[in-house]
KOLPA-240279 format. One line per 10 residues: number of its first residue (from 1); for each residue x, z, y of N, C-alpha, C. Coordinates in nm, 4 decimals, padded with zeros to 6 digits. Example, Ala and Ser with C-alpha at 12.3 -4.5 7.8 and 13.67 -1.06 7.14 Angstrom:
2
1 = 01.3190:00.7800:-00.5690:01.2300:00.7800:-00.4500:01.3200:00.7800:-00.3300 | 01.2850:00.7080:-00.2250:01.3670:00.7140:-00.1060:01.2900:00.7870:00.0030
***
This chain:
220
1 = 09.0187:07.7203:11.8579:08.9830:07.8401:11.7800:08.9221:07.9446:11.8736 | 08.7754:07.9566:11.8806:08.7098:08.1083:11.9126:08.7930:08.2373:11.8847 | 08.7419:08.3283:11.9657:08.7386:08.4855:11.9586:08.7384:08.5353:11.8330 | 08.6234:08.4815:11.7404:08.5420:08.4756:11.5994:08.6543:08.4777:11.4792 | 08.6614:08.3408:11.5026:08.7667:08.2921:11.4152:08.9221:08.3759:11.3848 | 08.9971:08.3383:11.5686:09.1046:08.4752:11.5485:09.1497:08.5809:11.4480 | 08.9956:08.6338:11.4898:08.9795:08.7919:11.4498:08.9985:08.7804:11.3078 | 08.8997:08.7069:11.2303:08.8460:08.6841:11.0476:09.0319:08.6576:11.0085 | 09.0432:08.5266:11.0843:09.1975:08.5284:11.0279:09.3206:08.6191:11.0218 | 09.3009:08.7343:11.1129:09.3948:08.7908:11.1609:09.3861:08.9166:11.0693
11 = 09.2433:08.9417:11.0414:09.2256:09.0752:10.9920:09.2565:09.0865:10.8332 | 09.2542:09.0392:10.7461:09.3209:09.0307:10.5803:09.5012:09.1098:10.6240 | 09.5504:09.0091:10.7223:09.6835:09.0521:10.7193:09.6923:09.1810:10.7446 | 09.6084:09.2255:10.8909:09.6190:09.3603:10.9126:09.6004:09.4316:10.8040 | 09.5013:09.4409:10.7444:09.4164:09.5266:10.6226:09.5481:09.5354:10.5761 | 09.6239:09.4271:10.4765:09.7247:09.4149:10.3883:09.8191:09.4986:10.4743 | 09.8801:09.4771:10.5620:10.0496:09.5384:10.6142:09.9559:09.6676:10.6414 | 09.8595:09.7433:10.6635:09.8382:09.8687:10.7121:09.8415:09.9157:10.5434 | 09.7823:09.9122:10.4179:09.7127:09.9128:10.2975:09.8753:09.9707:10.2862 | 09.9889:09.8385:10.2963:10.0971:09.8593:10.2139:10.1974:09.9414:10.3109
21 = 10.1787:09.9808:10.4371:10.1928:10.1091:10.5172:10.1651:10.2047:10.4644 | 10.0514:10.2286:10.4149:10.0552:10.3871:10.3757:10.0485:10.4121:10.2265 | 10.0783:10.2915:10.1515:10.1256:10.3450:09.9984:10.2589:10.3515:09.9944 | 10.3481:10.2833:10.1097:10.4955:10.3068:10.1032:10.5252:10.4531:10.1267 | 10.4196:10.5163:10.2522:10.4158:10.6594:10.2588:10.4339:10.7261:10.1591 | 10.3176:10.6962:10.0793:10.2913:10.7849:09.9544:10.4055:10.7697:09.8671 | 10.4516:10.6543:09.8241:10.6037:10.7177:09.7417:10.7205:10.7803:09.8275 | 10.7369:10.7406:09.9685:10.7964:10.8287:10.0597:10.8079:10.9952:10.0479 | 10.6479:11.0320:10.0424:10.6390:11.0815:09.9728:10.7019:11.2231:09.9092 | 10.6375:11.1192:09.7950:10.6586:11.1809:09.6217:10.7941:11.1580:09.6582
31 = 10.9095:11.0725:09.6883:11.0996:11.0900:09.6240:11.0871:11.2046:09.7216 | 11.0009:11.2274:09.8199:11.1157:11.3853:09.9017:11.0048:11.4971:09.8261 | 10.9511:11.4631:09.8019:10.8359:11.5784:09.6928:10.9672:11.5946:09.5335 | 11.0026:11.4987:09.5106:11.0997:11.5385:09.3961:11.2003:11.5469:09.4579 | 11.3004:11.5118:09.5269:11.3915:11.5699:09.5503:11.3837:11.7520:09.6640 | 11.2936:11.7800:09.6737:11.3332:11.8721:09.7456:11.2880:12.0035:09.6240 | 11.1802:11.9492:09.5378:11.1406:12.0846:09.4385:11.0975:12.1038:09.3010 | 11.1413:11.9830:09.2766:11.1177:11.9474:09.1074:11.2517:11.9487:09.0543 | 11.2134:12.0005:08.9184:11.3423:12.0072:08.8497:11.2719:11.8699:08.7287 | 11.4293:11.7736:08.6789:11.3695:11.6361:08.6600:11.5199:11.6206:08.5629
41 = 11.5823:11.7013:08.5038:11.6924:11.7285:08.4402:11.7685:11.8648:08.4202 | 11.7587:11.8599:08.2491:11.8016:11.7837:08.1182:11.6423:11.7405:08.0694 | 11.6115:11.6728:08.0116:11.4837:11.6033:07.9623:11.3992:11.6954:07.8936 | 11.3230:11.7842:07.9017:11.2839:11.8496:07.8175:11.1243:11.8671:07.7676 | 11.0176:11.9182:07.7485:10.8926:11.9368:07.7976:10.8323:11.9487:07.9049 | 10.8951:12.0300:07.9619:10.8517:12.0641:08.1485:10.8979:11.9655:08.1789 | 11.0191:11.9227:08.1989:11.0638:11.8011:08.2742:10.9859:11.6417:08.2483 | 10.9452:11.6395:08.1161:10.8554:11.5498:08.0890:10.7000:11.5350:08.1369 | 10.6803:11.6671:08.1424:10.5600:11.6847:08.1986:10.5559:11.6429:08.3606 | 10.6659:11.6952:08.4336:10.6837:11.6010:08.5847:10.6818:11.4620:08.5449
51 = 10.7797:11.4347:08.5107:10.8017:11.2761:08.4907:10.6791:11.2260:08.4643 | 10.5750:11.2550:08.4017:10.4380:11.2028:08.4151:10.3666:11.1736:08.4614 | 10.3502:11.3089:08.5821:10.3029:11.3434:08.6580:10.3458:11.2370:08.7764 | 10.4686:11.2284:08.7991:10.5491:11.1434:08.8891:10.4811:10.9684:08.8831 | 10.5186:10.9274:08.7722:10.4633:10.8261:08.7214:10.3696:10.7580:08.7325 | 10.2733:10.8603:08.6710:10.1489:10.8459:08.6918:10.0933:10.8544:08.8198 | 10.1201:10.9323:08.9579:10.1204:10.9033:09.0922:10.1475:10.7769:09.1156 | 10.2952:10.6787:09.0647:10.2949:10.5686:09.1512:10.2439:10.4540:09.0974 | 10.1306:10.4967:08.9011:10.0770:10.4141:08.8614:09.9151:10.4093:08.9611 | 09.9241:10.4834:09.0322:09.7997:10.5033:09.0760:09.7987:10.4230:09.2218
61 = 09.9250:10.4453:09.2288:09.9913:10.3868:09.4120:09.9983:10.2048:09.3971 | 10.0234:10.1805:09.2977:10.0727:10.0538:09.2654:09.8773:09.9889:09.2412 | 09.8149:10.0330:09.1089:09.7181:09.9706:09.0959:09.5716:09.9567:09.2261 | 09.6488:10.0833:09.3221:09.5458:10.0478:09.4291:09.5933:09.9597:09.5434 | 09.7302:09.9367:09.5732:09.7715:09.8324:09.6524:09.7440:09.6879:09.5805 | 09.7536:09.7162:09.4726:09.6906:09.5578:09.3766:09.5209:09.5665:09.4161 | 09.4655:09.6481:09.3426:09.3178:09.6580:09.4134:09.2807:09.5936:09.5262 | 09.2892:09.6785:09.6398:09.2424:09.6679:09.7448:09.3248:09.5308:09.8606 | 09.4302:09.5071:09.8351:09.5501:09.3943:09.8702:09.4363:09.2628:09.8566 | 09.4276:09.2639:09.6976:09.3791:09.1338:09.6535:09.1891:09.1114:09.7141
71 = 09.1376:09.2522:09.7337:09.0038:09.1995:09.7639:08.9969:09.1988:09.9612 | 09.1536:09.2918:09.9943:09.1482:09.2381:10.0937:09.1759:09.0451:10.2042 | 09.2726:09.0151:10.1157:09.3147:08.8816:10.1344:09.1939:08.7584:10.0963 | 09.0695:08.8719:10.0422:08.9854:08.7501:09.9922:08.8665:08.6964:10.0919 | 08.8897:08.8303:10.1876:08.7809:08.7883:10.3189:08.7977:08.7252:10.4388 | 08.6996:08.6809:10.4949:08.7317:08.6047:10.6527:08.5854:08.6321:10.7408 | 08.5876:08.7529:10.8013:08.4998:08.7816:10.8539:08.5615:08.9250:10.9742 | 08.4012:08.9265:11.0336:08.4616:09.0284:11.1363:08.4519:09.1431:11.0684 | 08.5455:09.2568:11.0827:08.5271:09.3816:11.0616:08.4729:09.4326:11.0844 | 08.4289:09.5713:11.0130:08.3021:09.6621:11.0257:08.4186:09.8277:11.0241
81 = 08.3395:09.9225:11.0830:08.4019:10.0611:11.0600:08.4790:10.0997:10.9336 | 08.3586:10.0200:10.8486:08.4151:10.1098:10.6857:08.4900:09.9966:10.6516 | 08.5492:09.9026:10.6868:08.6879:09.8643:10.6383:08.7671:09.9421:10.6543 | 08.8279:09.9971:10.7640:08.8987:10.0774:10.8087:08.9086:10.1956:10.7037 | 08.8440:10.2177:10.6931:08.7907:10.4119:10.5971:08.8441:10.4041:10.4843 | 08.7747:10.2676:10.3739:08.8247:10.2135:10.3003:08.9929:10.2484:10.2550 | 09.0664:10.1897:10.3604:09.1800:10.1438:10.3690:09.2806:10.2628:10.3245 | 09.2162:10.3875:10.4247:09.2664:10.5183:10.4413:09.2645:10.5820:10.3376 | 09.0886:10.6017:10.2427:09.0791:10.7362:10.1908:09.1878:10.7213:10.0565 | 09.1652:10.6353:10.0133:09.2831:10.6806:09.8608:09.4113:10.6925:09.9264
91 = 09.4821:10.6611:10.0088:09.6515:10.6700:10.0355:09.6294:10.7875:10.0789 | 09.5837:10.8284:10.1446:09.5696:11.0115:10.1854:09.5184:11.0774:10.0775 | 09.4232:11.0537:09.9630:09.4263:11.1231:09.8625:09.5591:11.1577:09.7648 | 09.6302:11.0484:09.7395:09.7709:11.0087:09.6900:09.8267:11.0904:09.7718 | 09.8398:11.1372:09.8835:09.9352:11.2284:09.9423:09.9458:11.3855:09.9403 | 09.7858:11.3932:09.8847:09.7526:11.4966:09.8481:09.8029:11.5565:09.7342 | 09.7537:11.4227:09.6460:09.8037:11.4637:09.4997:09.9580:11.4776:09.4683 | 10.0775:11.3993:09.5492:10.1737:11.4244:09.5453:10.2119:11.6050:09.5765 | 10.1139:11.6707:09.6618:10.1433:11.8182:09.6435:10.1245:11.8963:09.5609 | 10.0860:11.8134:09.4399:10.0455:11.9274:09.3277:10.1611:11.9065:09.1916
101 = 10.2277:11.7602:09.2533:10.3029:11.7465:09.1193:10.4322:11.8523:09.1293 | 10.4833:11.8630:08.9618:10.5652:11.9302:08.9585:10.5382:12.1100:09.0096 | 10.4146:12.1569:08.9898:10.4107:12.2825:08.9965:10.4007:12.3195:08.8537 | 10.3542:12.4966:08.8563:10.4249:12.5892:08.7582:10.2737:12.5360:08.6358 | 10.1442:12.5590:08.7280:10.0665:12.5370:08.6630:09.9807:12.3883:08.6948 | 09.9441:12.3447:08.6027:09.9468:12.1636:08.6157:09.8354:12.1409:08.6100 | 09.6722:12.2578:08.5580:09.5367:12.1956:08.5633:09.4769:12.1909:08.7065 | 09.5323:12.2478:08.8619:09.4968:12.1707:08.9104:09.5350:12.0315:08.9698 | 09.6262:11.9762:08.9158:09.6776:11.8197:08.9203:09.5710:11.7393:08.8446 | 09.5211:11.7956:08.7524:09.4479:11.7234:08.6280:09.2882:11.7300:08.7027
111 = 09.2077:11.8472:08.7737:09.1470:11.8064:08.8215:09.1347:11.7250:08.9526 | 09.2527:11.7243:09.0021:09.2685:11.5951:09.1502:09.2455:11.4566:09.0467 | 09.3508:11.4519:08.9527:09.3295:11.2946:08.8847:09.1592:11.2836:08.8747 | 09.1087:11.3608:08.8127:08.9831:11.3591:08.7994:08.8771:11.2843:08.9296 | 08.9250:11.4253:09.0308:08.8546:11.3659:09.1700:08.8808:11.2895:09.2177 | 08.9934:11.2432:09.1687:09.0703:11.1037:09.2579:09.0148:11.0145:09.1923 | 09.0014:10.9551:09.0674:08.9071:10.8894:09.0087:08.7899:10.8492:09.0357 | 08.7032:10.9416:09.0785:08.5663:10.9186:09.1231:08.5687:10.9246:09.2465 | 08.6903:10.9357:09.2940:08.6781:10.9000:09.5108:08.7254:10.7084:09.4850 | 08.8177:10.6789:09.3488:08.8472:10.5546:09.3623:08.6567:10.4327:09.3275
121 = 08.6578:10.5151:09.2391:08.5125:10.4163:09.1914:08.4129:10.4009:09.2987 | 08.4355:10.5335:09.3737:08.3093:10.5011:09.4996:08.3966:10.3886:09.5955 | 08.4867:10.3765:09.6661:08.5565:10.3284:09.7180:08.5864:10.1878:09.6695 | 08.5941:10.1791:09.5503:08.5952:10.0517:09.5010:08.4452:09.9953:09.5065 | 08.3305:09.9847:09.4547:08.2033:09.9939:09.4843:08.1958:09.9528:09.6213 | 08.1969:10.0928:09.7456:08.2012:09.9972:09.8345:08.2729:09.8980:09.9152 | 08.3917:09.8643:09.8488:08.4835:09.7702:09.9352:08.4544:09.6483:09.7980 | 08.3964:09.6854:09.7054:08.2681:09.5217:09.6720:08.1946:09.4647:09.7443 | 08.1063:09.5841:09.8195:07.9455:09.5835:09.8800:07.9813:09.5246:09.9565 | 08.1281:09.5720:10.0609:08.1785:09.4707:10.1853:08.1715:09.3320:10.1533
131 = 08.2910:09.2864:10.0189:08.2878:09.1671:10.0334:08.1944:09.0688:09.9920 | 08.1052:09.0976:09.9281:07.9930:09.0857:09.8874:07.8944:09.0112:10.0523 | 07.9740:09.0958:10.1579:07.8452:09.0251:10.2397:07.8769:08.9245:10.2812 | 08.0074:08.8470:10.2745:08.0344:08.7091:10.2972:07.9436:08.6358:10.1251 | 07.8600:08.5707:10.2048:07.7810:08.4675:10.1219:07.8702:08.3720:09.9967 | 07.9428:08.3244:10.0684:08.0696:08.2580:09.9398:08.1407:08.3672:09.8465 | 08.1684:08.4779:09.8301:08.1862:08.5313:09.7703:08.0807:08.5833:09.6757 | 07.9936:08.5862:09.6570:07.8497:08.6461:09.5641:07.9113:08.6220:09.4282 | 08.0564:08.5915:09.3769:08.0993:08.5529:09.2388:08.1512:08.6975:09.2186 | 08.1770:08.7822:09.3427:08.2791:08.8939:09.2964:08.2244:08.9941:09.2723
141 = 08.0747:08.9646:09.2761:07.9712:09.0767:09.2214:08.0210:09.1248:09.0835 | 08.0745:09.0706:09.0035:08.1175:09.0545:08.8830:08.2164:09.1864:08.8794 | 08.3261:09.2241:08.9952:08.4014:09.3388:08.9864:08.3132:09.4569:09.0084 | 08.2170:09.4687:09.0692:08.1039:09.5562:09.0165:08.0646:09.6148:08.9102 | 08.0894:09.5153:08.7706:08.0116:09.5650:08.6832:08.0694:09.6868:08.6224 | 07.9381:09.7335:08.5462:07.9552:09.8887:08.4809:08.0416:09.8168:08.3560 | 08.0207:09.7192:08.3467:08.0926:09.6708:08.2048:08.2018:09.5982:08.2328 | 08.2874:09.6072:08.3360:08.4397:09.5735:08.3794:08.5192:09.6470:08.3762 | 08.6340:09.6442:08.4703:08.7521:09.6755:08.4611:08.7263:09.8733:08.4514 | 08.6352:09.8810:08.5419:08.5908:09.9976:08.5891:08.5408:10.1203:08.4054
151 = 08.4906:10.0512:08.3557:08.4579:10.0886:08.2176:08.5333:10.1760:08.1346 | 08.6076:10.0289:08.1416:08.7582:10.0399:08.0371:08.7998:10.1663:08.0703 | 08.8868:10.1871:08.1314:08.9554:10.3227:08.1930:08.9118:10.3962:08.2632 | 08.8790:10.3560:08.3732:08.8431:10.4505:08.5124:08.7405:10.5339:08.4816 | 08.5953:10.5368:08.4350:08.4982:10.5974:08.3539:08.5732:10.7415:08.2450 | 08.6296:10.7020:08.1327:08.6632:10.7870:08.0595:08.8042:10.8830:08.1025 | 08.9000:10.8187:08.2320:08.9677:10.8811:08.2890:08.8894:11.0253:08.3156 | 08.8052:10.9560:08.4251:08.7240:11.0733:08.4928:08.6937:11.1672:08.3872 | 08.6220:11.1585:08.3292:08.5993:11.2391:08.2113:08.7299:11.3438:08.1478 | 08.8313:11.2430:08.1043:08.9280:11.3164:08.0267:09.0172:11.3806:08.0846
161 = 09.0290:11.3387:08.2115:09.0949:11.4753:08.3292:09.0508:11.5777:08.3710 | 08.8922:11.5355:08.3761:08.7892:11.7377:08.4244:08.7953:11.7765:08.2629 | 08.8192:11.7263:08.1600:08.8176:11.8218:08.0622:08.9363:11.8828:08.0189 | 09.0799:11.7956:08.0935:09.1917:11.8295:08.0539:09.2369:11.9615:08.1641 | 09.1617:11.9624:08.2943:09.1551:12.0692:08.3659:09.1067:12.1846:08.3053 | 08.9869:12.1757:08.2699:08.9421:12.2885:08.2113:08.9952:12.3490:08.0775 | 09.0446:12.2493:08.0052:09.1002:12.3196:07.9300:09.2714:12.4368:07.9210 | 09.3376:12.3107:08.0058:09.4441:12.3618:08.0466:09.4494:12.5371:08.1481 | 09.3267:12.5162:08.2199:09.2971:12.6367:08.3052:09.2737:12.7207:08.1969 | 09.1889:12.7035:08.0802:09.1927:12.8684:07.9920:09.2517:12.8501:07.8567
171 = 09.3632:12.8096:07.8860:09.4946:12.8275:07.8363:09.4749:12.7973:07.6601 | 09.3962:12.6466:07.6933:09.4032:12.5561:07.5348:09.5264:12.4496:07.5081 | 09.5406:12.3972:07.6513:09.6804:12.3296:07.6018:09.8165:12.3345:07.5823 | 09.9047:12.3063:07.5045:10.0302:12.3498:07.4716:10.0870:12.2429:07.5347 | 10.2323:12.3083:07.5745:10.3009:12.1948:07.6685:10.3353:12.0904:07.6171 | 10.3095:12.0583:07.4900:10.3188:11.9071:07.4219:10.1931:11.8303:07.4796 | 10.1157:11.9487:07.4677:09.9388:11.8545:07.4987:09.9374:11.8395:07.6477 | 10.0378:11.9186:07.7522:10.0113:11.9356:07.8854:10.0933:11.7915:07.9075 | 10.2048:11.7142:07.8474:10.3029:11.6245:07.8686:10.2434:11.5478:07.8720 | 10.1782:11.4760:07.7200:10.0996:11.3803:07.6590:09.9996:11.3581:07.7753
181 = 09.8731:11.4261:07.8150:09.8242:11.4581:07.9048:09.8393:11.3474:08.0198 | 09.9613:11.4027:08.0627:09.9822:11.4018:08.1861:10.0512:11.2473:08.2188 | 10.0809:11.1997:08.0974:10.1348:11.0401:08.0594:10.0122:10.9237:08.0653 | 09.9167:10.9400:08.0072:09.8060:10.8774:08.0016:09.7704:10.7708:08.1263 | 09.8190:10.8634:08.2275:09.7487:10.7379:08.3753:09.8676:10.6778:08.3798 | 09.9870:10.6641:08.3298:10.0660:10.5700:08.3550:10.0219:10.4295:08.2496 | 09.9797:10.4174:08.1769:09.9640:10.2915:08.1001:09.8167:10.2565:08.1553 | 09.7173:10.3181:08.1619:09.5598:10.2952:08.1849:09.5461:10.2570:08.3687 | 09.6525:10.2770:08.4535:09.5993:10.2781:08.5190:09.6581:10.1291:08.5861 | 09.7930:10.1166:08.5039:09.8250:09.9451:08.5210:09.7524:09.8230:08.4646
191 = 09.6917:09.8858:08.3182:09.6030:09.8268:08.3006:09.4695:09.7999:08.3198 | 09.4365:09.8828:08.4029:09.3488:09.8939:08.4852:09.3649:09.7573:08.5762 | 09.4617:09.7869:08.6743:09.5072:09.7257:08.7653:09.5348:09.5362:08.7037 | 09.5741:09.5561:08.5903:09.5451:09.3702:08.5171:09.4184:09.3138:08.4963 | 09.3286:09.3847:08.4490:09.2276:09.3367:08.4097:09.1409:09.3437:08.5198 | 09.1940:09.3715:08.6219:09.0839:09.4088:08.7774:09.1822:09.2093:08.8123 | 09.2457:09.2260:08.8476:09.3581:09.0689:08.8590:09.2590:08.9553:08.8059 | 09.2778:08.9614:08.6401:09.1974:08.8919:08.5672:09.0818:08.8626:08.6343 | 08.9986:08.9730:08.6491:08.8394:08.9419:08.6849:08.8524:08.8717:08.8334 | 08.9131:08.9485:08.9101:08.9366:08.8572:09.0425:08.9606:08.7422:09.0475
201 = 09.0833:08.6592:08.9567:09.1239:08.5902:08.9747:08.9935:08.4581:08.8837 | 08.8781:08.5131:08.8034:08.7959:08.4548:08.7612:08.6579:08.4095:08.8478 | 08.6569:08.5542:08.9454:08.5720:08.5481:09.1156:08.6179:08.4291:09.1410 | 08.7593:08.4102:09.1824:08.7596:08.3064:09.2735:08.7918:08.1982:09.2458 | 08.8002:08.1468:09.1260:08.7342:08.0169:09.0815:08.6233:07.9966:09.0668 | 08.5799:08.0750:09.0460:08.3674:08.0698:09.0273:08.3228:08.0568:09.1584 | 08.4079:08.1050:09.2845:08.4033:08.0716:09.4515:08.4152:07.9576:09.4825 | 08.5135:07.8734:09.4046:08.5713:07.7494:09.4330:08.4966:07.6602:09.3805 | 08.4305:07.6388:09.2756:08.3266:07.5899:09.2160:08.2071:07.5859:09.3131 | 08.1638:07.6962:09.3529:08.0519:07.7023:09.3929:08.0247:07.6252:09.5856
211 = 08.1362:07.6596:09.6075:08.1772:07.5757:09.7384:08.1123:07.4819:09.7725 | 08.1897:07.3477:09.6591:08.1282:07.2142:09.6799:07.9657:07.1906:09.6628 | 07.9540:07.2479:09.5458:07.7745:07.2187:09.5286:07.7240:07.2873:09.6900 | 07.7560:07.3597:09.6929:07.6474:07.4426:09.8003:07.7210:07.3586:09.9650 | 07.7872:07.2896:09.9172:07.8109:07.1544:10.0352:07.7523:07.0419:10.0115 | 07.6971:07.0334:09.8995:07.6369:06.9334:09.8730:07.4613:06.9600:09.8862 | 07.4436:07.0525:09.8273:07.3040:07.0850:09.8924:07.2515:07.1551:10.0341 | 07.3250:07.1587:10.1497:07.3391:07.1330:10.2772:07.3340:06.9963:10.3234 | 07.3904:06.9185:10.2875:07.4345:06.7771:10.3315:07.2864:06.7579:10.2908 | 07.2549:06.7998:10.1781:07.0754:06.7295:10.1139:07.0096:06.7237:10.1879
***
């Protein structure tokens, strides 16, 4: 085994144990972010409105260690800078956003979901473009599309959080609407996180397929 080789093999794992390094942070975290200044009992509106908020942080923590985990384990090549970057920018965004949960006023949480949204789509995009440049992979172009996983949720997220900011900032939503709200990324963003699985897990049979022929027209 080359220098070459080593490296391609060695690096998925790294990616993975560093990836799941700093999302363990991030609920690290959020429990000393709630235990040191959230109130989280008797159950009420406000308290529901954290609990959402909470939630919805580690629906966000969870579907990007699924994300990025699975398209990391799918490469074997040498690394480039922006793997690295990749790896970083959402778990440090997540750490960010853990400072906003559980405050008095909640639209700017709603515009982080927002920005966090469209820091995930770019980020996702390019940690496609990466794997994309291993030649055997050209099936996972498919997690690309405007008409995937990305569609479904992530698209109208963005949207319905800069409007739930703005509205909440001049004082349209009622704390039923601020709760409700604030619940939303907990179901969309796991399902998010399935149907990203799904499509992957459809990449790489369409990889496996494509293997043999394109061993066979070499050998030609």
């Amino acid at each position: 085994m080359n220098l070459d080789d080593r490296i391609k093999i060695q690096f998925p794992v790294l990616i993975v144990t560093l990836l799941s390094v700093l999302i363990g942070l991030d609920f690290a975290d959020l429990v000393g972010t709630m235990r040191a200044r959230m109130t989280l009992w008797p159950l009420d509106i406000e308290t529901l409105r954290t609990w959402g908020q909470v939630f919805t942080m580690a629906s966000f923590c969870v579907s990007t260690w699924i994300t990025y985990a699975h398209l990391g384990i799918s490469r074997l090549r040498i690394p480039a800078f922006a793997d690295s970057m990749v790896v970083f920018l959402i778990p440090l965004m997540v750490l960010f956003g853990n400072s906003l949960v559980g405050q008095r006023e909640i639209w700017p949480w709603f515009c982080f979901a927002s920005a966090y949204l469209v820091v995930a789509v770019g980020a996702w995009q390019w940690q496609v473009r990466i794997v994309l440049a291993d030649n055997e992979l050209a099936s996972f172009a498919r997690l690309a599309s405007p008409f995937g996983p990305l569609l479904t949720f992530v698209y109208p997220g963005i949207v319905f959080y800069a409007v739930a900011g703005w509205a909440d900032s001049h004082g349209l939503f009622s704390p039923v609407a601020e709760a409700l709200a604030c619940m939303v990324g907990i179901p969309t963003a796991s399902l998010t996180a399935w149907l990203f699985v799904r499509e992957w897990r459809t990449a790489v049979a369409q990889a496996q397929v494509s293997e043999p022929q394109a061993a066979t027209v070499a050998a030609g």
